[in-house]
C-alpha positions as CSV (number, residue, x, y, z in Angstrom):
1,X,40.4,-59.8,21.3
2,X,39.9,-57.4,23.8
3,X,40.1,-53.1,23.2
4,X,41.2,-50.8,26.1
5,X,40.0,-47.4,26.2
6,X,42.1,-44.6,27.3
7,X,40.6,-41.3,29.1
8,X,41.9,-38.7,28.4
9,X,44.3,-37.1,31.8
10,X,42.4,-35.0,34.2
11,X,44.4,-32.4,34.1
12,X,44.1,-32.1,30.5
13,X,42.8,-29.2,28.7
14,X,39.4,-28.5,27.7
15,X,38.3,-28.3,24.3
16,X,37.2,-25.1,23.3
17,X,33.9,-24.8,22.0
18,X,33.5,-24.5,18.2
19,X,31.9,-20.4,17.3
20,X,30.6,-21.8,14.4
21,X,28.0,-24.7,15.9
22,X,27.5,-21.9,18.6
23,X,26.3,-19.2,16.1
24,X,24.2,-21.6,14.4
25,X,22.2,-22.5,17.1
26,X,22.0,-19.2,18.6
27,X,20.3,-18.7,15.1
28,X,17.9,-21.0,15.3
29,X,17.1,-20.7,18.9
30,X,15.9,-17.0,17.9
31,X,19.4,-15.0,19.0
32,X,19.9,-11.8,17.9
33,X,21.6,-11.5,14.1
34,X,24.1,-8.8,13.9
35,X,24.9,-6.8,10.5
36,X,27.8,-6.1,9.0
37,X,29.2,-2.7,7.9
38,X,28.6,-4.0,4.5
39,X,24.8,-4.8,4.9
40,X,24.5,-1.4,6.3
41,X,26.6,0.3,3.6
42,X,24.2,-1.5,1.2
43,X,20.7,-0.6,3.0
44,X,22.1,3.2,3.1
45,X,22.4,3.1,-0.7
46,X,18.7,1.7,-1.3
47,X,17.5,4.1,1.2
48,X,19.4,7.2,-0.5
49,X,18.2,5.7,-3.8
50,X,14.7,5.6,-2.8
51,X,14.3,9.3,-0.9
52,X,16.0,11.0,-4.4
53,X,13.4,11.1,-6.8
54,X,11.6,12.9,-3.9
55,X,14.7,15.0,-2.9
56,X,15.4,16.6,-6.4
57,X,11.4,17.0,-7.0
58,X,11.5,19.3,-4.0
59,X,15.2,20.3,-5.4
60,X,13.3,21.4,-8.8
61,X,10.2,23.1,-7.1
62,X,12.8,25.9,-5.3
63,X,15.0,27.0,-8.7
64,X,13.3,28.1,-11.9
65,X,12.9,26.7,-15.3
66,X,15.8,28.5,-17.0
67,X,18.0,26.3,-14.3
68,X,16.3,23.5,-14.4
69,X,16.7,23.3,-18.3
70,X,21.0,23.8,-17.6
71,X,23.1,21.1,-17.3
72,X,24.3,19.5,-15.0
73,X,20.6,19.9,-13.8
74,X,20.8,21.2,-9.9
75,X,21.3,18.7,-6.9
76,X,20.7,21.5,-4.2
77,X,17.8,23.6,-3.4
78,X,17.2,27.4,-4.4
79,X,15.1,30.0,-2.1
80,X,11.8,29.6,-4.5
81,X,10.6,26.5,-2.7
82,X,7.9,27.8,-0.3
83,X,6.8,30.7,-2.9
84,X,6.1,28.0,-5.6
85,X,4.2,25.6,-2.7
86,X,2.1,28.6,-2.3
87,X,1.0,29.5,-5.9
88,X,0.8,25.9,-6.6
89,X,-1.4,25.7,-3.4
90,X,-3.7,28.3,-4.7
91,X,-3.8,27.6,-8.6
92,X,-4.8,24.7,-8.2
93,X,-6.7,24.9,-5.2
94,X,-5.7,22.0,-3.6
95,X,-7.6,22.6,-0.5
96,X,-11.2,21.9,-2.1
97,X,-8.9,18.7,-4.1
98,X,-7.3,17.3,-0.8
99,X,-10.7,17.4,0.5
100,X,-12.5,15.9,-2.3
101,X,-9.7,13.2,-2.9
102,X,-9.8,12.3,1.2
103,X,-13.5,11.4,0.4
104,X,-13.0,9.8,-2.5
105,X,-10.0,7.3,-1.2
106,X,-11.3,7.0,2.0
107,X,-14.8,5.9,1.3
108,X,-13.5,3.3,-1.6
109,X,-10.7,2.0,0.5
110,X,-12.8,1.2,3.8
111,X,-15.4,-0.1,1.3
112,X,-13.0,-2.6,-0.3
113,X,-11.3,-3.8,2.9
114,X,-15.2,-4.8,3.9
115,X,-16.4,-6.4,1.2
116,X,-12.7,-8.1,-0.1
117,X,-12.6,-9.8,3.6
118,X,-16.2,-11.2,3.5
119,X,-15.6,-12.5,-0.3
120,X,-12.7,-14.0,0.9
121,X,-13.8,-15.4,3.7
122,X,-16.5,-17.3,1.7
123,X,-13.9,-18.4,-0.9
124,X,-11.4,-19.9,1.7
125,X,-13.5,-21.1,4.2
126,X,-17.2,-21.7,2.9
127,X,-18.3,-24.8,1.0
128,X,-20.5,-23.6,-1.6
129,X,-21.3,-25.1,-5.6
130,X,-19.4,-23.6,-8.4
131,X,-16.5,-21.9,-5.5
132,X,-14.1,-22.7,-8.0
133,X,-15.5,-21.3,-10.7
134,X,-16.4,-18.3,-9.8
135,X,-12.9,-17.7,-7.9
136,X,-11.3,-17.8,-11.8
137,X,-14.2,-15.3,-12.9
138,X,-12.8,-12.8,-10.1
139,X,-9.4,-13.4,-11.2
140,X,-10.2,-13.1,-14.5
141,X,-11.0,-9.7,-14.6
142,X,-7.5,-8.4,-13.0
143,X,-6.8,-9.4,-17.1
144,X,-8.9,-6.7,-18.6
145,X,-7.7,-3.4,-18.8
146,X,-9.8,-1.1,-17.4
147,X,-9.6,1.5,-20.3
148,X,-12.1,-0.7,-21.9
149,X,-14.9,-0.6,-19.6
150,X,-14.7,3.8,-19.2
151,X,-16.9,3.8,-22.3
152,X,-19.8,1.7,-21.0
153,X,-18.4,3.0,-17.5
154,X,-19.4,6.7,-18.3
155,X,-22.6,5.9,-20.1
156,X,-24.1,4.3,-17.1
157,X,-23.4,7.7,-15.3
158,X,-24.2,10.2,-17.8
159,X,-28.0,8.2,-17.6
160,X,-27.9,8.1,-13.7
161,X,-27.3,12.0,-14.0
162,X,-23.8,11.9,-11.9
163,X,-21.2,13.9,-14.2
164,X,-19.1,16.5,-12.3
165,X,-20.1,14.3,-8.8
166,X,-18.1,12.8,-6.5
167,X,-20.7,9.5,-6.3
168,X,-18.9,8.9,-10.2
169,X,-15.9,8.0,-8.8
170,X,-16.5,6.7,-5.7
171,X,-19.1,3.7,-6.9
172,X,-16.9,2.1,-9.7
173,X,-14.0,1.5,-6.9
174,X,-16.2,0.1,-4.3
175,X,-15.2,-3.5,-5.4
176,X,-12.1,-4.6,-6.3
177,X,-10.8,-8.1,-7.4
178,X,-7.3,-8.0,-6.3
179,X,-8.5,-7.5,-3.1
180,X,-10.6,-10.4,-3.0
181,X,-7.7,-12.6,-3.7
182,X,-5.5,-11.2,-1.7
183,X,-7.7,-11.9,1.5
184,X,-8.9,-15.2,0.3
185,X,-5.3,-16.1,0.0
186,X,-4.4,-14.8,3.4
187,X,-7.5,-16.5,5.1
188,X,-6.5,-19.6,3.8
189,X,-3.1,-20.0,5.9
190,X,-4.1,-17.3,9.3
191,X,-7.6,-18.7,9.5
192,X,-7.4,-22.6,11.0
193,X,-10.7,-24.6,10.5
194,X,-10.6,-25.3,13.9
195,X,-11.6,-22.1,15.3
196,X,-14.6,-21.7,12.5
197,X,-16.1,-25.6,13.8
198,X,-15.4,-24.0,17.9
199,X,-17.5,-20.8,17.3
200,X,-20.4,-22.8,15.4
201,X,-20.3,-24.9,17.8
202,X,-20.8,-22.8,20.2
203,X,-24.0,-21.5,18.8
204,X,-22.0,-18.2,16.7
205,X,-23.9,-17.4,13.4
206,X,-22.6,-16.1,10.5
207,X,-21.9,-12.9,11.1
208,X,-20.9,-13.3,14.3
209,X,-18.1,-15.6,13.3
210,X,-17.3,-12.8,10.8
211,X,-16.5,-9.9,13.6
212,X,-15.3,-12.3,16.1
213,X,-13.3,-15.0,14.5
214,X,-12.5,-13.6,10.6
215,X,-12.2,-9.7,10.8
216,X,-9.3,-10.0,14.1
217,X,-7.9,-13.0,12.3
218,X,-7.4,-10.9,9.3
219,X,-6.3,-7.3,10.8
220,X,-3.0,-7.5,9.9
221,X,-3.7,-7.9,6.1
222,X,-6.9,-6.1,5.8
223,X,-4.1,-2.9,7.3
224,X,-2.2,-3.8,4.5
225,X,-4.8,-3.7,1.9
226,X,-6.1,-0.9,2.9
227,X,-3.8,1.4,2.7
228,X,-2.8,-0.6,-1.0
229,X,-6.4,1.1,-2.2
230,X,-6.5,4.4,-0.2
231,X,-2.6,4.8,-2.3
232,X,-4.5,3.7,-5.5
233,X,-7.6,5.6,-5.3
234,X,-5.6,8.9,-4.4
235,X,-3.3,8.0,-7.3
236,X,-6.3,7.6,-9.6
237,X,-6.1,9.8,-12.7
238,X,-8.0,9.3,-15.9
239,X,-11.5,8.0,-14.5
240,X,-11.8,11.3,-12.5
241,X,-10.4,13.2,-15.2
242,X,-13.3,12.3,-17.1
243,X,-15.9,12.8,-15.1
244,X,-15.0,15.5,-13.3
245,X,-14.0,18.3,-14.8
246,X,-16.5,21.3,-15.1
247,X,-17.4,22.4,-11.5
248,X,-14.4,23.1,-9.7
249,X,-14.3,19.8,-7.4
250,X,-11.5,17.6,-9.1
251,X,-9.6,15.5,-7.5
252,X,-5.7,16.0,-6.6
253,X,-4.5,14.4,-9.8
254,X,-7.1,16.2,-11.8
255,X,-6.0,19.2,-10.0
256,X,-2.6,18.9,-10.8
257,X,-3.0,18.2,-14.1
258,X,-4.0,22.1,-15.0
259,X,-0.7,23.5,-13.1
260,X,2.0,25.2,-15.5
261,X,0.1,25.6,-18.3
262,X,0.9,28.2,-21.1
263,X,3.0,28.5,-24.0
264,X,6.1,27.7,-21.5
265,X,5.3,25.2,-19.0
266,X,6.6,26.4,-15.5
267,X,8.2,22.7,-15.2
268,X,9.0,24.2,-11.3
269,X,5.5,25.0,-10.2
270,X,4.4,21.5,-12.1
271,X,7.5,19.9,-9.5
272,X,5.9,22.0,-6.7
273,X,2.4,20.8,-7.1
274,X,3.5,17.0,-7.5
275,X,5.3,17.1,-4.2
276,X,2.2,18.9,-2.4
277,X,0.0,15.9,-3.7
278,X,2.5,13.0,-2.7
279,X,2.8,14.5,1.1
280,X,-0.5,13.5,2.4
281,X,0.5,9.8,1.7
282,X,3.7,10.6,3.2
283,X,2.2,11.4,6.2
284,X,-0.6,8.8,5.9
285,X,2.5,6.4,5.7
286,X,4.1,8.1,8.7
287,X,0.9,7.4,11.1
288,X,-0.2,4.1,10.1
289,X,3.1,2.5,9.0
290,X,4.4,0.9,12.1
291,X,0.7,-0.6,13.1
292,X,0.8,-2.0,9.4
293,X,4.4,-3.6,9.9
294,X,3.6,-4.7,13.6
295,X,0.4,-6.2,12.2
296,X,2.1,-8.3,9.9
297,X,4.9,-9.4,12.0
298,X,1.9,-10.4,14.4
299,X,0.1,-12.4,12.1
300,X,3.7,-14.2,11.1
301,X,4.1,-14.9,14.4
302,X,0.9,-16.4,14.9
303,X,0.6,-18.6,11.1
């Protein structure tokens, strides 16, 4: 039994190429993904959403408490904004604060990134008896509450003579386990093996694997972490509360905490003191953010 085959007529017409296959494969070739107007109508509203609670704080800083206590409350600003900033400014004297809180976060922040990176180094990468076990201890204590250690907490500083110092604050946050796991779980996919057996064989110690091999390695996330702690640390209320409340060096929140006080809270100088202490990490976010985001999108790229 014998088949013909029949071609097609040379003066036929071409088929034309299917969008969809084409799309796809632009896709995964790494082409450039358009949006829709829907995908922008719905990033506008999460971005709107977002900036409002920040909006109407600054909203509620310019008018007074009599409008404020109105309804509908007001969506627009008044002509008190930059009169309340000051007196908040000076009540409260957030210059001696901003200082004292820049210290503070700063110190505890850089402090964490170092040690959380070395500890997880040696929990991803090193060999070592009881790893394991003392990886669940670390994790362990993200369970407790910390409420429960400020009573031991503030009996080890009362002996050590540190009430009303900034050292009370700043050594309790120089270790954090969260940020232990979160670099032993990114040095366990960025960090190849590979590169750790190259630089010891090439004669690298220790340490010099660590600055050479493990701290670029881990650049993007220790970004990331850090500025996690320095927004934590600034953030940080009842621990300096506690300790330091008697000679006039608070931190921000602490600060804060005494603004509008009476038998009528002034709810609009309390509004203009909150957004003076949220605009340094504004501006901390503003500097750093695109080095964090390119840092991360780096280390994708790389994994």
């Amino acid at each position: 039994m014998t088949t013909t085959m029949t071609k097609p007529p040379a003066d036929a017409a071409p088929e034309p190429p299917r969008r969809g296959r084409r799309r796809s494969k632009a896709s995964r070739a790494g082409g450039t993904l358009h949006a829709g107007p829907i995908a922008y109508i719905i990033l506008a509203l999460f971005t709107i959403g977002s900036l409002f609670p920040l909006v109407w704080t600054a909203i509620a800083a310019s008018r007074d408490n009599q409008r404020l206590a109105q309804t509908p409350p007001p969506l627009w600003f008044g002509g008190n904004l930059f009169d309340k900033l000051e007196i908040a400014w000076n009540d409260a004297n957030l210059g001696e604060a901003f200082l004292n809180t820049t210290i503070v976060a700063g110190i505890s922040a850089c402090t964490i990134v170092f040690l959380s990176t070395v500890a997880g180094f040696a929990f991803a990468k090193l060999r070592f008896r009881g790893r394991n076990a003392l990886m669940l201890i670390v994790v362990g204590t993200m369970m407790v509450p910390p409420q429960l250690s400020i009573i031991p907490l503030y009996m080890m500083v009362a002996k050590l003579d540190w009430s009303d110092q900034l050292q009370a604050v700043i050594l309790p946050s120089l270790v954090n386990a969260f940020g232990v796991f979160f670099m032993r779980q990114y040095l366990l996919q960025a960090l190849p093996d590979e590169i750790i057996e190259a630089a010891r064989v090439d004669g690298a110690s220790s340490w010099r694997v660590m600055w050479h091999v493990v701290f670029p390695a881990a650049r993007p996330a220790m970004a990331v972490l850090g500025m996690l702690m320095f927004v934590q640390s600034w953030n940080d209320f009842l621990w300096p509360f506690l300790v330091l409340t008697q000679n006039g060096s608070p931190t921000v929140q602490v600060a804060l905490a005494g603004l509008g006080r009476g038998y009528t809270p002034d709810q609009s100088l309390i509004m203009a003191g909150a957004l003076l202490g949220t605009l340094p990490l504004l501006l901390v976010f503003a500097i750093f953010g695109k080095q964090i985001v390119g840092g991360i999108m780096q280390g994708a790229v790389k994994g």
